[in-house]
KEVOZA-735389 format. One record per residue (C-alpha): residue in three letters; x, y, z; chain; residue number from 1. Coordinates in pm, whole numbers, plus 50000, padded with zeros to 5 digits. Each point is the difference from the previous one (the first is absolute). Layout:
// KEVOZA-735389
   resn       u       v       w   chain   resi
    ALA       X       Y       Z       A    NUM
...
This chain:
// KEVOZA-735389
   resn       u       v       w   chain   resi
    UNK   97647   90657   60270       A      1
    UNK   50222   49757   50228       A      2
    UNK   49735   50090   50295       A      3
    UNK   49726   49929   49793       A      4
    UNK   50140   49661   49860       A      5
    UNK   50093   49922   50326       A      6
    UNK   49640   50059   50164       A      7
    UNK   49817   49813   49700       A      8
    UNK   50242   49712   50000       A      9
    UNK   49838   49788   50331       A     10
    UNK   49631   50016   49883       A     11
    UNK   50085   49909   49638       A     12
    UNK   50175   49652   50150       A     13
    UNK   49679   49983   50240       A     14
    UNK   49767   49963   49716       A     15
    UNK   50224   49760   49762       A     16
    UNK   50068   49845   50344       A     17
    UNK   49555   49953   50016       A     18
    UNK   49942   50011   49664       A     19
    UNK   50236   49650   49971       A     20
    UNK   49804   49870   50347       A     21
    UNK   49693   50040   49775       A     22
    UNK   50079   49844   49724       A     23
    UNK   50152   49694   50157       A     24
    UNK   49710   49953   50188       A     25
    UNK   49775   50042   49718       A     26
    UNK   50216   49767   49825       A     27
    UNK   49997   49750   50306       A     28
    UNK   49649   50060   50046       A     29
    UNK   49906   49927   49626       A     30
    UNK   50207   49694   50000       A     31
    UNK   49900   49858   50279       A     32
    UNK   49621   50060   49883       A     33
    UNK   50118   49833   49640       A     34
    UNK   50062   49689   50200       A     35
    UNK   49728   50010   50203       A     36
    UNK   49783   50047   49708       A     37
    UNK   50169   49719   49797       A     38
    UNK   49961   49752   50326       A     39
    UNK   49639   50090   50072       A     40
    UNK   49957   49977   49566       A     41
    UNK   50123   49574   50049       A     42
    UNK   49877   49947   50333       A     43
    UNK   49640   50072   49874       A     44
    UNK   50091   49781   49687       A     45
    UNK   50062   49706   50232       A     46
    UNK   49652   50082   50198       A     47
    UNK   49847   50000   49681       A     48
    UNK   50138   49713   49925       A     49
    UNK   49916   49912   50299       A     50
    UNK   49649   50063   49981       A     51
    UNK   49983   49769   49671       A     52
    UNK   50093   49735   50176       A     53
    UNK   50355   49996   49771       A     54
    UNK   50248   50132   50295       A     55
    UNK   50294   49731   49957       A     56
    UNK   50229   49837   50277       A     57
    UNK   50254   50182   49946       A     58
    UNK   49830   50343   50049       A     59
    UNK   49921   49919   50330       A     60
    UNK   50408   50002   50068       A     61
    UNK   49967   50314   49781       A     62
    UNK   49757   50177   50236       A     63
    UNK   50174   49882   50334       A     64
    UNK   50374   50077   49868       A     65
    UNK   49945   50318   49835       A     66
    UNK   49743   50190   50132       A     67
    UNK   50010   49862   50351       A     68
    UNK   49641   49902   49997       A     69
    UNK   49916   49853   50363       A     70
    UNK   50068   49615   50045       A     71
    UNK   49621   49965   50118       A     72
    UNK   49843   50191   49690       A     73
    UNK   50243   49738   49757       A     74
    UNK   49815   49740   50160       A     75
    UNK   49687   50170   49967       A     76
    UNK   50083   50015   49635       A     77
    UNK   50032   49650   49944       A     78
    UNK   49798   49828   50234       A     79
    UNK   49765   50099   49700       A     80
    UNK   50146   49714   49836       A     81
    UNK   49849   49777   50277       A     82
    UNK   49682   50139   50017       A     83
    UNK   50005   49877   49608       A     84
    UNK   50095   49685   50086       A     85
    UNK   50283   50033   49757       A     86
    UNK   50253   49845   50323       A     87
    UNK   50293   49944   49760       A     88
    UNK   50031   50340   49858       A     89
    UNK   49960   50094   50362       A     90
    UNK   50296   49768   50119       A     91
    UNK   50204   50128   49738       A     92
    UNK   49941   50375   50125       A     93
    UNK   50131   49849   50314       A     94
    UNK   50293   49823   49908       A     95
    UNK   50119   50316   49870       A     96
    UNK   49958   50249   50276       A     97
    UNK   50168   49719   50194       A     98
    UNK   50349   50046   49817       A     99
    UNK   50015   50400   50080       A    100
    UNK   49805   50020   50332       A    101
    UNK   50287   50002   50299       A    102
    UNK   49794   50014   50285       A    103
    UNK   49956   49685   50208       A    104
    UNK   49635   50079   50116       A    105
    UNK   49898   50107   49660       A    106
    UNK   50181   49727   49863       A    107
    UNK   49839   49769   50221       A    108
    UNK   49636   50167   49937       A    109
    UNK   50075   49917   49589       A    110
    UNK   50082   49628   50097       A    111
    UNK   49692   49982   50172       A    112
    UNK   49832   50139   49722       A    113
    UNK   50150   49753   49731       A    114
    UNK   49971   49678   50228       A    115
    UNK   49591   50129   50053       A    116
    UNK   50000   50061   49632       A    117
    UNK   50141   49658   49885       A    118
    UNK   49781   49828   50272       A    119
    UNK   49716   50187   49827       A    120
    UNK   50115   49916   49649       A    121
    UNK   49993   49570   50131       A    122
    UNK   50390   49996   50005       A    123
    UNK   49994   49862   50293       A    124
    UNK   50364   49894   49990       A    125
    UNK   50142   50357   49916       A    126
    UNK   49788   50105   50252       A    127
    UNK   50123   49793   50278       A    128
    UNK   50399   50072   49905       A    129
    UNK   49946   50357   50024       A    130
    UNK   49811   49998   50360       A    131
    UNK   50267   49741   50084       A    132
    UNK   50305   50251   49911       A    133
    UNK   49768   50277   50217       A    134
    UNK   50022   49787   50255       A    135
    UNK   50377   49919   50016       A    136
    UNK   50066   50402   50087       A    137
    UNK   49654   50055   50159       A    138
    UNK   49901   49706   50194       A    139
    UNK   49705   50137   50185       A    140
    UNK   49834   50152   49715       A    141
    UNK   49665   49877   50072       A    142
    UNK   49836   50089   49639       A    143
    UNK   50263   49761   49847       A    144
    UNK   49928   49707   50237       A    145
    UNK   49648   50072   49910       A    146
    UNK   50043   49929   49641       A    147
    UNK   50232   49707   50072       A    148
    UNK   49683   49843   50128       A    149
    UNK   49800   50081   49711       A    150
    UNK   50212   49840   49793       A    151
    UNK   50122   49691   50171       A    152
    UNK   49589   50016   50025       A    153
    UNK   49955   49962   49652       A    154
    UNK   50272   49798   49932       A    155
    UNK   49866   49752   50267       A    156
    UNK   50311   49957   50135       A    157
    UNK   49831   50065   50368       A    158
    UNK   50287   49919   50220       A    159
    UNK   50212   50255   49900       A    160
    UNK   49641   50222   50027       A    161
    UNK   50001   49878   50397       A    162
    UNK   50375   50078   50032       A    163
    UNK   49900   50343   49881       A    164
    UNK   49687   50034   50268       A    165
    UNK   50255   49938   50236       A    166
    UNK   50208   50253   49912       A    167
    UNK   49708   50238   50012       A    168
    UNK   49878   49908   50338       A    169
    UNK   50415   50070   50138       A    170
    UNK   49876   50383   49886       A    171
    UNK   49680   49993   50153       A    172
    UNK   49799   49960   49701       A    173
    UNK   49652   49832   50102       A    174
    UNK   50044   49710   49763       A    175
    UNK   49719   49777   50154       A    176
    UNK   49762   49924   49698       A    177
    UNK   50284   50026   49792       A    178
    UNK   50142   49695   50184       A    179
    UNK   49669   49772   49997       A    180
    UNK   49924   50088   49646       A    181
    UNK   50362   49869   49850       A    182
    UNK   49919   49720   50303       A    183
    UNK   49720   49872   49805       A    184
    UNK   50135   50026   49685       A    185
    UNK   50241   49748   50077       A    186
    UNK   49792   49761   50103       A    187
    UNK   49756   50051   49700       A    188
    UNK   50278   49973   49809       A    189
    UNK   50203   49706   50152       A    190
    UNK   50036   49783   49683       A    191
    UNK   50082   49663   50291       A    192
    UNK   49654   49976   50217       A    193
    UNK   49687   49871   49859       A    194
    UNK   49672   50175   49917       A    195
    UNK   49799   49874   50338       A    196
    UNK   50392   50044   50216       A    197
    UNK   49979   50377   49855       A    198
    UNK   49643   50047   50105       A    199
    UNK   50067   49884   50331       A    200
    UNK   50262   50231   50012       A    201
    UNK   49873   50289   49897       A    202
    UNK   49655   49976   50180       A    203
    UNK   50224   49984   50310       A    204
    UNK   50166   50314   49893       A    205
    UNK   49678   50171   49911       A    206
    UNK   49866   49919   50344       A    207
    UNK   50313   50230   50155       A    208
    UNK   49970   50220   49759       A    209
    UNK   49660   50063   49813       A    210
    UNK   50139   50272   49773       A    211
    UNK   50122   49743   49792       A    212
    UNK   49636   49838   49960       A    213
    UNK   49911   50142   49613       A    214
    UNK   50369   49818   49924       A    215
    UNK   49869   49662   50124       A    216
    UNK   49695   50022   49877       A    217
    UNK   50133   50052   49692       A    218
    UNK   50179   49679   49994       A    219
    UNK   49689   49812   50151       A    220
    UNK   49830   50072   49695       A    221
    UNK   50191   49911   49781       A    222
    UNK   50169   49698   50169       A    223
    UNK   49797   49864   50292       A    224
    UNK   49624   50121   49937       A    225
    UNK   49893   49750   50241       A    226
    UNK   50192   50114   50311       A    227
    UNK   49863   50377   49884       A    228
    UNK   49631   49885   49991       A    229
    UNK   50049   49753   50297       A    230
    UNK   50110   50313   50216       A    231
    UNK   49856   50287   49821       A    232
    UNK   49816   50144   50297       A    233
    UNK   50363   50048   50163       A    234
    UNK   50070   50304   49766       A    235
    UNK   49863   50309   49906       A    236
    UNK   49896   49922   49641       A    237
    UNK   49976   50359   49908       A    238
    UNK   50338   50014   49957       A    239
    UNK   49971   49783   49667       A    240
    UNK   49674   50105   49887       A    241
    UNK   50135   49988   49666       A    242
    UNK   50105   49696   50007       A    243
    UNK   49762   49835   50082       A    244
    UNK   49766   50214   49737       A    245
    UNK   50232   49844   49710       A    246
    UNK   50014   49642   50122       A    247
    UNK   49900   49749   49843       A    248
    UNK   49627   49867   50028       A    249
    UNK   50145   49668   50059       A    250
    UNK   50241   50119   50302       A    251
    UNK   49735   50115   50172       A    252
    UNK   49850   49801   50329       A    253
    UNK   49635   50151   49984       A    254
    UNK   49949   49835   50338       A    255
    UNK   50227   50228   50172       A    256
    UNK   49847   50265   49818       A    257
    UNK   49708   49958   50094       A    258
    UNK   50100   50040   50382       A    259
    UNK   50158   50355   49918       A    260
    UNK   49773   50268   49865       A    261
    UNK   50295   50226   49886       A    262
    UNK   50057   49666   49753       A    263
    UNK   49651   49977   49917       A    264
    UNK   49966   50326   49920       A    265
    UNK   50302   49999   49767       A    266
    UNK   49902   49739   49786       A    267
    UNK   49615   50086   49970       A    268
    UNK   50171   50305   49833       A    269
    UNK   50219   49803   49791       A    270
    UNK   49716   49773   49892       A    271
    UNK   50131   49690   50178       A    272
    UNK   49690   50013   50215       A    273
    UNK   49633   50065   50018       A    274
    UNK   49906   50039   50343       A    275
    UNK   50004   50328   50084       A    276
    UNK   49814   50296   49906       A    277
    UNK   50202   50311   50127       A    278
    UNK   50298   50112   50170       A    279
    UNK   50164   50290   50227       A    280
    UNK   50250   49987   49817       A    281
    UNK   49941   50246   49684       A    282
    UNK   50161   49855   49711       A    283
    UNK   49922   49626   50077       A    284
    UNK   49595   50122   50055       A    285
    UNK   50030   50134   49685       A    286
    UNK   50156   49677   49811       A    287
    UNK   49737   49840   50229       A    288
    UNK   49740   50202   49809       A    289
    UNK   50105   49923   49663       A    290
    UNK   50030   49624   50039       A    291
    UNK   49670   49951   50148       A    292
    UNK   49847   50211   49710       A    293
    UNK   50255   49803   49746       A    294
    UNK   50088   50358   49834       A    295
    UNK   50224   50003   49709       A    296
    UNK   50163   50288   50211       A    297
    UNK   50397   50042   50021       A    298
    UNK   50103   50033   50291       A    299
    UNK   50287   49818   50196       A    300
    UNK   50201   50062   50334       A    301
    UNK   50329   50144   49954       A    302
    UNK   50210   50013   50281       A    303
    UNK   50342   50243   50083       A    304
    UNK   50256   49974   50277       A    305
    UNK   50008   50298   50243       A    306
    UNK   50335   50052   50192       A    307
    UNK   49946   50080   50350       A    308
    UNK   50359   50138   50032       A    309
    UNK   49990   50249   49689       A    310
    UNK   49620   50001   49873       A    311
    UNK   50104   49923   49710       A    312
    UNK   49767   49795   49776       A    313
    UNK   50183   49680   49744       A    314
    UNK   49755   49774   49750       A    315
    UNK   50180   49720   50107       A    316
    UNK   50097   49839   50355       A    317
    UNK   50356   50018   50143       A    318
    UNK   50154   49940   50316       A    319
    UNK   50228   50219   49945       A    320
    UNK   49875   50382   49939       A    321
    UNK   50237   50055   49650       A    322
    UNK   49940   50397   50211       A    323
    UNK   50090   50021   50320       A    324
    UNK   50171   49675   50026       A    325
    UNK   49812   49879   50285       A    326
    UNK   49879   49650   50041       A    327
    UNK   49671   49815   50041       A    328
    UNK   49821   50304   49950       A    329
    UNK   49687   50015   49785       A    330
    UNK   49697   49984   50055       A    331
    UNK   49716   49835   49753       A    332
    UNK   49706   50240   49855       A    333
    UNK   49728   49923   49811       A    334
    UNK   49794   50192   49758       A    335
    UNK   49733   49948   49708       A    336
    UNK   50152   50034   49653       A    337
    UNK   49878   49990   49684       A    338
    UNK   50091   49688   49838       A    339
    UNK   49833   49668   49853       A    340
    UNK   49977   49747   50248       A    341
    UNK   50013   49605   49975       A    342
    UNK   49697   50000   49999       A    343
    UNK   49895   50218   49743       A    344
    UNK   50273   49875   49789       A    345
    UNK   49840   49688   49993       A    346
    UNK   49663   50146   49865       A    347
    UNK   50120   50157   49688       A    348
């Protein structure tokens, strides 16, 4: 019996030895899968929530603290916010990752964010402190000096904008329209020089640089009509075909018209004139059409603004694409619309 007890004794401690392996691993395994099971249970709550639109700011620390969720898919998450338009719950979202982010790159990539987010939101002044503070530990951080010139843009405060060019052209950034853009908006702006002084000035600019022509025409027409129709065949009037479509009947010099046919054409569309009775030119033939035949027809121009830079398409003219950010960019298009004209207003 001794032998016997002897020869059973080592397997018996064998299989409590696996039979304990087994159970703490099932244990261990049934745990772990508890957990799992609970985090996957509240991380689909917060995509739910999520999906509803509902996800708070503070579950975006939630998802990056807890569950580790990639920096890049937290900004994914609420760059949703921004595609709203709601930019303050979007700075808020911000604002907090900021106080438990560590990294200086991603901590830098968040300011950049917020400063983009208040520029965005028209807090222009938030905006500009937080590329500022980028700047004091990243001084060649090109996007930052990029929206410092935005803003000090929009503020109009365009000698600190030129002090920022020239910190863009030290890191090779081609800066060149940039520079004779903000140029002209100083002197359009220059509250000192009189209205024929500021011509002067800026049709000598123009004549170095003719990318700045729809910005002096601009002011021509509305503050020295005479120089504009005195020198009209100097520019390329297609550039302000729309302006010259809404202007004022009494603005107009017919004589000059008369000695361009792009002018003639444009206002025997827009019933200014008789004197013509087609045109290459699509839309105005058509207008054409329907004046000589006096048709209580609506039908109007409408014009958009193409950017050459991004192709993409604004209602209204700016010289700065709100886009791409580039300058002096658009182009004028024309197309019929539906819509009553002067004209036919003045029928009914």
């Amino acid at each position: 019996m001794q032998l016997a007890f002897e020869y059973r004794d080592p397997l018996f401690g064998i299989i409590v030895l696996l039979l304990l392996i087994f159970v703490i691993s099932f244990l261990t395994y049934t745990f772990g899968a508890y957990k799992e099971k609970v985090a996957r249970r509240e991380y689909r709550k917060l995509l739910k929530r999520f999906e509803l639109g509902k996800l708070k700011e503070e579950d975006y620390v939630h998802l990056y603290k807890t569950y580790n969720l990639p920096f890049d898919s937290i900004l994914l998450l609420a760059s949703t916010f921004l595609h709203k338009g709601d930019y303050t719950r979007a700075i808020t979202v911000y604002l907090a990752l900021l106080e438990h982010v560590k990294d200086r790159v991603k901590k830098e990539e968040l300011l950049e964010l917020l400063g983009s987010t208040y520029f965005k939101g028209g807090f222009l002044q938030r905006s500009r402190e937080i590329f500022l503070k980028i700047l004091n530990f990243s001084p060649r951080n090109s996007e930052a000096l990029k929206y410092l010139l935005l803003i000090n843009e929009k503020l109009k405060d365009y000698e600190k904008a030129l002090e920022v060019i020239n910190s863009l052209e030290e890191l090779g950034i081609d800066t060149i329209r940039d520079r004779i853009y903000i140029e002209t908006l100083i002197i359009l702006n220059d509250p000192i020089i009189s209205f024929d002084k500021k011509t002067e000035k800026l049709y000598a600019f123009f004549k170095l640089n003719r990318i700045v022509e729809r910005m002096l025409l601009e002011y021509l027409l509305q503050y020295n009509k005479n120089f504009f129709w005195e020198n009209i065949e100097k520019f390329d009037i297609t550039k302000i075909l729309d302006l010259l479509w809404y202007l004022d009947f009494n603005d107009i010099d017919f004589d000059k018209v008369e000695n361009s046919p792009l002018l003639k054409e444009l206002y025997n569309a827009k019933g200014y004139l008789n004197n013509l009775e087609k045109s290459d030119d699509f839309s105005f033939g058509i207008l054409i059409l329907i004046n000589q035949n006096e048709a209580n027809i609506n039908a109007d121009l409408n014009f958009e603004f193409l950017c050459t830079s991004c192709k993409k398409t604004l209602p209204i003219y700016s010289t700065r694409c709100p886009h791409c950010h580039n300058t002096l960019t658009f182009k004028v298009k024309h197309n019929l619309n539906k819509g009553i004209s002067e004209k036919n207003q003045s029928l009914q």
